[in-house]
py3Dmol code that shows the C-alpha trace and the ligand (Angstrom):
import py3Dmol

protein = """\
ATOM      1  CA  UNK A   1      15.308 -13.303 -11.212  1.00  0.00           C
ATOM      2  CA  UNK A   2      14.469 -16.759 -11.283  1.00  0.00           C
ATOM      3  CA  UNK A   3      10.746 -17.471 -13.239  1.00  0.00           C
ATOM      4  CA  UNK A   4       8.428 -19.254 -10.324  1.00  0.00           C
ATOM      5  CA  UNK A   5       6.992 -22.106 -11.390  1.00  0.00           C
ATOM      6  CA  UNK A   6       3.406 -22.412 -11.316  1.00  0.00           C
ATOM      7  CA  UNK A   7       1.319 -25.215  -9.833  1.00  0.00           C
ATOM      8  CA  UNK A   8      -2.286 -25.558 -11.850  1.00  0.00           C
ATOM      9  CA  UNK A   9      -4.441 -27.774 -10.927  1.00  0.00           C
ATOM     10  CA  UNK A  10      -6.910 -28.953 -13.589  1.00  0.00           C
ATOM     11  CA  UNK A  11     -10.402 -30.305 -12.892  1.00  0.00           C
ATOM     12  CA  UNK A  12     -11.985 -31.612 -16.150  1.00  0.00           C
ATOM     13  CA  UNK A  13     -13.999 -34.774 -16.731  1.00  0.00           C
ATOM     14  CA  UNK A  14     -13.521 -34.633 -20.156  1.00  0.00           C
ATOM     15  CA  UNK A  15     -10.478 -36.569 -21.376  1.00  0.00           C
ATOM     16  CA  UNK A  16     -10.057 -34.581 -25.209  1.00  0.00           C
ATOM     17  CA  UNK A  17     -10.349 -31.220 -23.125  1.00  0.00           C
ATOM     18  CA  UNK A  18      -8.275 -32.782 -20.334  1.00  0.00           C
ATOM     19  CA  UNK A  19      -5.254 -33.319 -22.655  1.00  0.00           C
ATOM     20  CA  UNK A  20      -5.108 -30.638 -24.443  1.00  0.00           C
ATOM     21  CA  UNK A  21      -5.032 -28.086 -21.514  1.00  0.00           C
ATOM     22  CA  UNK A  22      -2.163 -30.217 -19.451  1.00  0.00           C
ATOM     23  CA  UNK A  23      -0.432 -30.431 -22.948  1.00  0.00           C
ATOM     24  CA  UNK A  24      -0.657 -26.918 -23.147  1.00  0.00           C
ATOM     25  CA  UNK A  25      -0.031 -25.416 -20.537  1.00  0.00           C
ATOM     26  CA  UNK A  26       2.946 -28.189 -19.560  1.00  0.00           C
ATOM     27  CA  UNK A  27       4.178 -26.367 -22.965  1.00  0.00           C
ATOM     28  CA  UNK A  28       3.646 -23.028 -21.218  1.00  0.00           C
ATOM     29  CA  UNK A  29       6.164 -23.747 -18.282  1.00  0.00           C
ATOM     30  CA  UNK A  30       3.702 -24.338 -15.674  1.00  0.00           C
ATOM     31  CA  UNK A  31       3.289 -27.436 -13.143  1.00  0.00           C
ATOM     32  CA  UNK A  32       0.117 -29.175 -14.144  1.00  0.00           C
ATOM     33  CA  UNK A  33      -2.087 -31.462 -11.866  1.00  0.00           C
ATOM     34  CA  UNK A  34      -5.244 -32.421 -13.366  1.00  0.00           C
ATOM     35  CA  UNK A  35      -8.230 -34.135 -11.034  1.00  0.00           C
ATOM     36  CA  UNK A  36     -11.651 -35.665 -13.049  1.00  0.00           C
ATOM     37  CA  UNK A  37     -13.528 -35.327 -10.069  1.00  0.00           C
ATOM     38  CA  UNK A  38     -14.779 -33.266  -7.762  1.00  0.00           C
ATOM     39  CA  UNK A  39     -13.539 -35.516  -4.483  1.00  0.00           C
ATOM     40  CA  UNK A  40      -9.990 -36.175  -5.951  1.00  0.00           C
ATOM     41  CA  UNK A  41     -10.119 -32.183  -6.892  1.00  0.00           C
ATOM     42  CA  UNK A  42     -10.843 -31.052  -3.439  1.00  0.00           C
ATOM     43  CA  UNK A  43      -8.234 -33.866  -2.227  1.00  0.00           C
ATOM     44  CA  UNK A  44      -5.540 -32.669  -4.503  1.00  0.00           C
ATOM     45  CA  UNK A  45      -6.635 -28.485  -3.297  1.00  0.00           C
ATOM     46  CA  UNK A  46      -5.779 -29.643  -0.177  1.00  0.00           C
ATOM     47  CA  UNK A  47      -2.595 -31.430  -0.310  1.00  0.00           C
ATOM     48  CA  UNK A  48      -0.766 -29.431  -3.330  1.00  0.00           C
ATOM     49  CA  UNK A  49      -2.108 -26.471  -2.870  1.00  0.00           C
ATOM     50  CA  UNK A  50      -2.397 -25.145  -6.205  1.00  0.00           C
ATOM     51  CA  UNK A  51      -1.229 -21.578  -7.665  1.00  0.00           C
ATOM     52  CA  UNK A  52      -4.999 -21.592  -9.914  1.00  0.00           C
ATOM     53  CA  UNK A  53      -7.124 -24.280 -10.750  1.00  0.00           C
ATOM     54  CA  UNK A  54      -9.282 -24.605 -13.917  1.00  0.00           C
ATOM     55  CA  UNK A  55     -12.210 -25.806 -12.842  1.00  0.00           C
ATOM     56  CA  UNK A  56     -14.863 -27.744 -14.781  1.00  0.00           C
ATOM     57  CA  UNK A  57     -18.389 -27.098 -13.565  1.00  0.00           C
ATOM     58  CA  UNK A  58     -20.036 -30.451 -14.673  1.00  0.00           C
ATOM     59  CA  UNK A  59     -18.184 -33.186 -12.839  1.00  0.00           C
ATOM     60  CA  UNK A  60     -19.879 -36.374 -12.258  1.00  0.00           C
ATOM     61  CA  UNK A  61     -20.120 -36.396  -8.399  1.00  0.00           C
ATOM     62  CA  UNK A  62     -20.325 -32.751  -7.521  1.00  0.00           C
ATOM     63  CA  UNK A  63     -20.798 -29.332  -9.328  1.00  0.00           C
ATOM     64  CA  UNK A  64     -18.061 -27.602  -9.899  1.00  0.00           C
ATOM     65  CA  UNK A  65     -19.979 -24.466  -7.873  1.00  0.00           C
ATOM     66  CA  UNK A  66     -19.865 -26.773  -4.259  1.00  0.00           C
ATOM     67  CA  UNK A  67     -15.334 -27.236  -5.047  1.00  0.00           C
ATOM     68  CA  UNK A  68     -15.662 -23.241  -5.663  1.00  0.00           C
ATOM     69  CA  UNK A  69     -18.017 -22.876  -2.214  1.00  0.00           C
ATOM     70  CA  UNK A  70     -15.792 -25.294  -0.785  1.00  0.00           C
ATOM     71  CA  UNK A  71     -12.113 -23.751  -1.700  1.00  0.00           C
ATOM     72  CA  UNK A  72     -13.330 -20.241  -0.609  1.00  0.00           C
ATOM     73  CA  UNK A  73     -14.001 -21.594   3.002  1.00  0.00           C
ATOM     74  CA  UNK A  74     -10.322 -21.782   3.831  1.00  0.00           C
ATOM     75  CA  UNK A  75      -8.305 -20.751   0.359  1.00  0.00           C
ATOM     76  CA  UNK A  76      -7.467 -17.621  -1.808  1.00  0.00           C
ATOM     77  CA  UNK A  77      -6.293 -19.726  -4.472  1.00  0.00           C
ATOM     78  CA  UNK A  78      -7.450 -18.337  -7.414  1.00  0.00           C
ATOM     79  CA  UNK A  79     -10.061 -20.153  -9.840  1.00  0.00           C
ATOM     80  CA  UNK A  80     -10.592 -19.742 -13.445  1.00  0.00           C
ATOM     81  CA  UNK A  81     -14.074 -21.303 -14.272  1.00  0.00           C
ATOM     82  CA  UNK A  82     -14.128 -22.911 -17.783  1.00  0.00           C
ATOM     83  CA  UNK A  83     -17.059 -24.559 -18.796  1.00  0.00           C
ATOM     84  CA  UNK A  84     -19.914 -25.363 -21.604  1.00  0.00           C
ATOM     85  CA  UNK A  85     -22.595 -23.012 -19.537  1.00  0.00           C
ATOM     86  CA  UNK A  86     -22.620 -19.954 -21.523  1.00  0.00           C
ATOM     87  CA  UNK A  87     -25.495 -17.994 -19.410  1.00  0.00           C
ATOM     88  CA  UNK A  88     -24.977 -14.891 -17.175  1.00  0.00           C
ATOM     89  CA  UNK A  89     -26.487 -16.628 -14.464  1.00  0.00           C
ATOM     90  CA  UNK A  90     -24.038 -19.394 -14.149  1.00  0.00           C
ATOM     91  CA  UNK A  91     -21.345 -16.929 -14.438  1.00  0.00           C
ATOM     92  CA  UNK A  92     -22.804 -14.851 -11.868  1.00  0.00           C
ATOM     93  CA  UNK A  93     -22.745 -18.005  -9.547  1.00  0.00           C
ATOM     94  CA  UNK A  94     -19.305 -18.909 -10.160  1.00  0.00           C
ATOM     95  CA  UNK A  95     -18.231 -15.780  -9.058  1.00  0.00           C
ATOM     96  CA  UNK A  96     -20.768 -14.858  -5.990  1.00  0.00           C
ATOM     97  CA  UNK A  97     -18.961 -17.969  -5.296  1.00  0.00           C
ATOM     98  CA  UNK A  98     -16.016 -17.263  -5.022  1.00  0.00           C
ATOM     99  CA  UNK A  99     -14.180 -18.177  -8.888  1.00  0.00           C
ATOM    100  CA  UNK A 100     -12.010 -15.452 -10.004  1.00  0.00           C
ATOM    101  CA  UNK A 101     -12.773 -15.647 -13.658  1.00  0.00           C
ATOM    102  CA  UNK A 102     -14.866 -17.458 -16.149  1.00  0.00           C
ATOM    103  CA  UNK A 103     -13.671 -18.693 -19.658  1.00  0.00           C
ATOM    104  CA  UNK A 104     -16.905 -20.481 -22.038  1.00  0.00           C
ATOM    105  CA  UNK A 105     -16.063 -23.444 -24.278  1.00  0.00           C
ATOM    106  CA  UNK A 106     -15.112 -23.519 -26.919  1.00  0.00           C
ATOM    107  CA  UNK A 107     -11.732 -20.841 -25.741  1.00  0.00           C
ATOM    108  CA  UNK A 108      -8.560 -20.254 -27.538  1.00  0.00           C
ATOM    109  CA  UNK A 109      -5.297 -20.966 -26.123  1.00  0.00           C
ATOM    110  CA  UNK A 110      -4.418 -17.654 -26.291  1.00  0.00           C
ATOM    111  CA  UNK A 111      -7.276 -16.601 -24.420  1.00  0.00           C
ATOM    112  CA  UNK A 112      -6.992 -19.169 -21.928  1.00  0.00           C
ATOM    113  CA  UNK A 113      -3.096 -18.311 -21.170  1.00  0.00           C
ATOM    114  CA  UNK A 114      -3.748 -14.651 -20.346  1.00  0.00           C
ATOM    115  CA  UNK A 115      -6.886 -15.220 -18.103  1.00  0.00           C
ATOM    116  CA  UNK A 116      -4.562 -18.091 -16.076  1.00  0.00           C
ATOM    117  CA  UNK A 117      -1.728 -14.985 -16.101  1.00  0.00           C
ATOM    118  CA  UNK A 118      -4.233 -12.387 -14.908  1.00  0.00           C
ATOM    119  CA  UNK A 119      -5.916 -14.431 -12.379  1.00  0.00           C
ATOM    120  CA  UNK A 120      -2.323 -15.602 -10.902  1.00  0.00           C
ATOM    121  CA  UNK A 121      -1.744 -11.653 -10.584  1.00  0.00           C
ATOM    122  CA  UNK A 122      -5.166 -11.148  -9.483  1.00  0.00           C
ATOM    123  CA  UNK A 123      -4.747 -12.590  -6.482  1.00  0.00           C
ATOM    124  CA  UNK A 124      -1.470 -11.533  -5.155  1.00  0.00           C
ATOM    125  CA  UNK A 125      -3.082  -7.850  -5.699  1.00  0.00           C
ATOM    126  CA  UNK A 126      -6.052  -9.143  -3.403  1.00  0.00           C
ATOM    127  CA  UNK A 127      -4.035 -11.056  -0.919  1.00  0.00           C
ATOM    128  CA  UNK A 128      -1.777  -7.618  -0.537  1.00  0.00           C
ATOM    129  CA  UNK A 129      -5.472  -5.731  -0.030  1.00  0.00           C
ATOM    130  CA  UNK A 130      -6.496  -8.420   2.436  1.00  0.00           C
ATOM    131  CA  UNK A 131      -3.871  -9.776   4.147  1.00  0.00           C
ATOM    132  CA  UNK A 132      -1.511  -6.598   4.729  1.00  0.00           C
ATOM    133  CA  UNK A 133      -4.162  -4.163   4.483  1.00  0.00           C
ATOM    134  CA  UNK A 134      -2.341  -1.171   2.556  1.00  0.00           C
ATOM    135  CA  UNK A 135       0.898  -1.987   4.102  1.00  0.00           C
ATOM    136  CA  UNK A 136       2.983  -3.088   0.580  1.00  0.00           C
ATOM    137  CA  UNK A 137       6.125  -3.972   2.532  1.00  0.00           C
ATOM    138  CA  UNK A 138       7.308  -4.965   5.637  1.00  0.00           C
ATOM    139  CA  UNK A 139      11.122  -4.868   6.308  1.00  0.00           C
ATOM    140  CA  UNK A 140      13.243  -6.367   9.701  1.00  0.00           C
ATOM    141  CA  UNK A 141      17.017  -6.160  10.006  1.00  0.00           C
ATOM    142  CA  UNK A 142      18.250  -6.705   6.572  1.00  0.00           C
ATOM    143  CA  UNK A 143      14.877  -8.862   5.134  1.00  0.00           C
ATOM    144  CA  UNK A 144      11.955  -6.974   3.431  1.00  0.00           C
ATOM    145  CA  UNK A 145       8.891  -8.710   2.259  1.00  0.00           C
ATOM    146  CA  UNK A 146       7.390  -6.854  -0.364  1.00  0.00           C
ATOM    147  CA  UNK A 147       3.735  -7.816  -0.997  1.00  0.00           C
ATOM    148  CA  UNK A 148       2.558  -6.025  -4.014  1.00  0.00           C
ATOM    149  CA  UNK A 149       5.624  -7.743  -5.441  1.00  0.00           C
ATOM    150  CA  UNK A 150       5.358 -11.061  -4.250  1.00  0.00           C
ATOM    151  CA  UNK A 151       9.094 -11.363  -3.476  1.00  0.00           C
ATOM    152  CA  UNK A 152      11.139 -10.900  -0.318  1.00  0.00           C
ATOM    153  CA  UNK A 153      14.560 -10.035  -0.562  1.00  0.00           C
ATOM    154  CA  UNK A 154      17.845  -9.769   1.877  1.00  0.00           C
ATOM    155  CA  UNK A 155      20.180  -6.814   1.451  1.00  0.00           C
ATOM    156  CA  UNK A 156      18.132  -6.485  -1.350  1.00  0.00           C
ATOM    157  CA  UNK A 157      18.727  -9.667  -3.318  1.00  0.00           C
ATOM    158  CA  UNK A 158      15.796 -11.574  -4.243  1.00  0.00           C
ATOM    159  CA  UNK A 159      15.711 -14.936  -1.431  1.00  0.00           C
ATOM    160  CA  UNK A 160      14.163 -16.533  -4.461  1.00  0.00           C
ATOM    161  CA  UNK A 161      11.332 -18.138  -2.495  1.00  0.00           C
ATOM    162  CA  UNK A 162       9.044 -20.563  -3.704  1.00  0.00           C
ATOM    163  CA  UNK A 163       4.905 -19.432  -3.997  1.00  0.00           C
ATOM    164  CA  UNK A 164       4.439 -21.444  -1.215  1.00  0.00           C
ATOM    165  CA  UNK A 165       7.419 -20.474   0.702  1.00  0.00           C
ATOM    166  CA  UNK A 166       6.603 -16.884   0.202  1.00  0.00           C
ATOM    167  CA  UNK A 167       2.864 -17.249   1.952  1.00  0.00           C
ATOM    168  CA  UNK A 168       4.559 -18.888   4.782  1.00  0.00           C
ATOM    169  CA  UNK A 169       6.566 -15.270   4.996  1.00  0.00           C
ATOM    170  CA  UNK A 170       4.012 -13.286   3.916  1.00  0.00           C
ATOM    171  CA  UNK A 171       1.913 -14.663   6.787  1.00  0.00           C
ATOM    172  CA  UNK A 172       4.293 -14.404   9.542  1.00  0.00           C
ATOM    173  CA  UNK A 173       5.152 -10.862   8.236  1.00  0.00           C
ATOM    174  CA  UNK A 174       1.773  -9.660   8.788  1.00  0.00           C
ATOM    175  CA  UNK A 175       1.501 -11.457  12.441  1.00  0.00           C
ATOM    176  CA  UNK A 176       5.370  -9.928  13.415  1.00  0.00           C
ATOM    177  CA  UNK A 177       5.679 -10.420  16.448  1.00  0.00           C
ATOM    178  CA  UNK A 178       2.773 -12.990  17.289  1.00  0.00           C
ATOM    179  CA  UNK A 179       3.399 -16.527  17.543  1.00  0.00           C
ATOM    180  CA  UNK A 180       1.757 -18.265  15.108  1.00  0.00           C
ATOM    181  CA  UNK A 181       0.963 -21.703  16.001  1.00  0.00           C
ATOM    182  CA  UNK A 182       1.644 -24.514  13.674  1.00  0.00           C
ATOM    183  CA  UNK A 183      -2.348 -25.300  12.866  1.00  0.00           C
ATOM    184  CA  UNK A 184      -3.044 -21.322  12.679  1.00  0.00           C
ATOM    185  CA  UNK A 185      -0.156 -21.570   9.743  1.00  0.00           C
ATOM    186  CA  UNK A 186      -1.492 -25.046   8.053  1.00  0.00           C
ATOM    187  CA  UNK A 187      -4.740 -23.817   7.899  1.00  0.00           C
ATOM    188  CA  UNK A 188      -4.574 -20.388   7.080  1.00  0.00           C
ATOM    189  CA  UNK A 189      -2.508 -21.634   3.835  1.00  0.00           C
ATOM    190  CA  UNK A 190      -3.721 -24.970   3.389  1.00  0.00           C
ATOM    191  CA  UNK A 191      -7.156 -25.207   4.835  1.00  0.00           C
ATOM    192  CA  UNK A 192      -9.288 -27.072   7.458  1.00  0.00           C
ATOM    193  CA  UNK A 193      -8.764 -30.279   5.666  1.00  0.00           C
ATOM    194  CA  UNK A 194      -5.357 -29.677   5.608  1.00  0.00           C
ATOM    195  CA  UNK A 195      -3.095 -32.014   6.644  1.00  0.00           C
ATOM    196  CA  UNK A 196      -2.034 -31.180  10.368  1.00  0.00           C
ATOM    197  CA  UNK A 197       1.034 -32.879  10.219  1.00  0.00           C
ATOM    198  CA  UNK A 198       3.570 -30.015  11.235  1.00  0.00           C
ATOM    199  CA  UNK A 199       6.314 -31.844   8.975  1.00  0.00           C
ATOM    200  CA  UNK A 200       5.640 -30.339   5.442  1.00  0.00           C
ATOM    201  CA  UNK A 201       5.717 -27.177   7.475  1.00  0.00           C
ATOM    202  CA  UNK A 202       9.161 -27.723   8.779  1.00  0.00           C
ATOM    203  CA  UNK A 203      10.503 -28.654   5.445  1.00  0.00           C
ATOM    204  CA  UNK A 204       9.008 -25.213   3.979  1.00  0.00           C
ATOM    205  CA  UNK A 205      10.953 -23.917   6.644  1.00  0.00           C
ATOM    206  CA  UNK A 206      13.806 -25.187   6.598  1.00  0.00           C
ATOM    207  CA  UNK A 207      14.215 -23.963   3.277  1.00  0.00           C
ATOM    208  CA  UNK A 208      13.035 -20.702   4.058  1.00  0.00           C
ATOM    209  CA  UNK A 209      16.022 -20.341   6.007  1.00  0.00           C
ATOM    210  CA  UNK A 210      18.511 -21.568   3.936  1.00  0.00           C
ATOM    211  CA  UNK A 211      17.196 -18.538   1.763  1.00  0.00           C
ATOM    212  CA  UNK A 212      16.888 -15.620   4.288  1.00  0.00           C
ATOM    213  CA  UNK A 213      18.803 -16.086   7.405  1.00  0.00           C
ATOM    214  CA  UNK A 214      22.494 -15.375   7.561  1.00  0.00           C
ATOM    215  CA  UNK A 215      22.639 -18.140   9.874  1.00  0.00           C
ATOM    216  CA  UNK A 216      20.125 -20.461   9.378  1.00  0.00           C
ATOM    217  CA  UNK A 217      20.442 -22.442  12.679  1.00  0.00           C
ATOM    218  CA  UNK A 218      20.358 -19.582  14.582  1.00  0.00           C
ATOM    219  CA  UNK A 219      17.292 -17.885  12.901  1.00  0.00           C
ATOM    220  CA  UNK A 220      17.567 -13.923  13.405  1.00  0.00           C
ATOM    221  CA  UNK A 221      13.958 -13.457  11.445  1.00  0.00           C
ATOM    222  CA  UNK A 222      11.709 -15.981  12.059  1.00  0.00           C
ATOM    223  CA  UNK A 223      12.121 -17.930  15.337  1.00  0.00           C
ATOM    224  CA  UNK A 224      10.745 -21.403  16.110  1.00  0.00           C
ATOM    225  CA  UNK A 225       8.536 -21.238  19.405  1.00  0.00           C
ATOM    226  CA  UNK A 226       9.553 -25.250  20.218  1.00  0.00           C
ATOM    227  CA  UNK A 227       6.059 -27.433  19.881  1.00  0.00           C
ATOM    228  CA  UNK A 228       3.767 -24.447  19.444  1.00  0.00           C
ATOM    229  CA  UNK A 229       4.477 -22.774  16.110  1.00  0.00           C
ATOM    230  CA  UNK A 230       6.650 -20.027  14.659  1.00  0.00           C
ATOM    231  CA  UNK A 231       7.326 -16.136  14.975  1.00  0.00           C
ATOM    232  CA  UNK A 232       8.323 -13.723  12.895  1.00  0.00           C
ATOM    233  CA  UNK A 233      11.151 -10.658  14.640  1.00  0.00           C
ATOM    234  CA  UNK A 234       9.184  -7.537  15.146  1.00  0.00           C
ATOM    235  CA  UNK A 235      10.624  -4.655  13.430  1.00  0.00           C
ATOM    236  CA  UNK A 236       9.515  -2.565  15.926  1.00  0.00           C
ATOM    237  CA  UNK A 237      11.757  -4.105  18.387  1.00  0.00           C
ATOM    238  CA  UNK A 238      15.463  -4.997  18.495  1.00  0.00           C
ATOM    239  CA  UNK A 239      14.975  -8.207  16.716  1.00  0.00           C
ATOM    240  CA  UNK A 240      16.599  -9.124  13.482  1.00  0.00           C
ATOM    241  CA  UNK A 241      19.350  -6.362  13.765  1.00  0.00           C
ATOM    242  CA  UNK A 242      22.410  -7.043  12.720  1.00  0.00           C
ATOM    243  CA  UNK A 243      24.873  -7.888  15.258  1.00  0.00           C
ATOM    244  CA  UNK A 244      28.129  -5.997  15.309  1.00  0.00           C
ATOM    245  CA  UNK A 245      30.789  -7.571  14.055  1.00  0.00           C
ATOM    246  CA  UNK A 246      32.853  -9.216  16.681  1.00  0.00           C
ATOM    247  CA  UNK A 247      36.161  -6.892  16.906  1.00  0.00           C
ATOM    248  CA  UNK A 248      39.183  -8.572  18.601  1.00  0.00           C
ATOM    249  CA  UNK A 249      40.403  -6.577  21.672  1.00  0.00           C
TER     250      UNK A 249
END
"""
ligand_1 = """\
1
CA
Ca -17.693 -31.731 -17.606
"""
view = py3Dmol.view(width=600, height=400)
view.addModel(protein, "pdb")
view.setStyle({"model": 0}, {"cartoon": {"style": "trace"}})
view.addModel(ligand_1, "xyz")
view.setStyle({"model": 1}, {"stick": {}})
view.zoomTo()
view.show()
């Protein structure tokens, strides 16, 4: 199975600390972005849509607390807190809200890799708790999006989807059936501030079906509902079966 690449978005003001976490985790395989304040932060949140973000609490135009407040309006995305403030309290209000984790300066790398690992697990483990309820999988025709694993595969072969590709599933999965429209989509995975230009959408989905459908221009899992959004086939109806195999007479 192909490794998925990470996208981590680091906010930091300070330039020493700001290298050396892009340097290492760059070295660690991930895709860093790195913001040095809290505007271009929430900007870059918006329109990368991160896998984590290290976050920086002391940022010259906002506190790091408001980008946490902020995020957790519209976003899952989970955020690793690292900063100078050692005391309980400020760790408490990281995480009322809405951070996933907290790492004090001065951290070692090692440290700082496995909390980034854990909070990446961490929240596909909460997204499968809050998005699917207990459901862990939901299957159609030949596709089956499994939740607690993150991956969706067809006849059982991993489609190899991309993190964001896979909440663009994920989501439709757990609305089978239901049109969702374009803006439900954008902002359910990208936020109010999202951009609500349908295009990036389309590209994600284009690519989607290149992945999952047998036929990709004539979609047997997720349908397009022209100008108003997509759909995902309802298992519980005759959608995304397979179609017999035209016989000659
Ligand atoms: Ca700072």
């Amino acid at each position: 199975m192909a490794a998925i690449k990470h996208k981590i978005l680091i906010v930091e003001d300070d330039p020493g600390i700001l290298t050396f976490l892009k340097t290492t985790l760059a070295a660690e395989g991930y895709d860093v972005l790195v913001a040095s304040r809290g505007d271009s932060a929430l900007s870059c949140i918006s329109s990368h849509c991160p896998d984590c973000i290290l976050l920086d609490l002391g940022l010259p135009d906002m506190d790091g607390e408001e980008i946490i407040a902020s995020v957790r309006k519209w976003a899952r995305i989970p955020i690793v807190v690292i900063s100078a403030r050692s005391m309980e309290v400020d760790k408490a209000a990281a995480l009322d809200a809405g951070a996933d984790d907290y790492i004090t300066k001065p951290f070692g790398t090692i440290e700082l890799l496995a909390r980034i690992r854990t909070a990446l697990r961490h929240t596909y483990t909460r997204a499968e708790k809050d998005e699917i309820g207990l459901r862990e999988r939901y299957c159609v025709g030949e596709m089956e999006i499994n939740y607690k694993l993150y991956r969706v595969t067809v006849r059982g072969e991993d489609a190899h989807l991309t993190p964001n590709e896979f909440r663009i599933v994920a989501l439709l999965g757990r609305n089978a059936g239901r049109v969702m429209t374009y803006k439900a989509i954008l902002r359910e995975l990208w936020g109010p501030s999202a951009s609500m230009d349908n295009k990036i959408l389309r590209v994600h989905m284009a690519s989607i079906r290149r992945k999952i459908e047998p036929n990709p221009n004539e979609p047997r899992y997720i349908f397009t509902e022209v100008g108003v959004g997509y759909r995902m086939a309802d298992s519980a109806s005759e959608e995304g079966r397979a179609e017999p195999d035209a016989q000659p007479d």
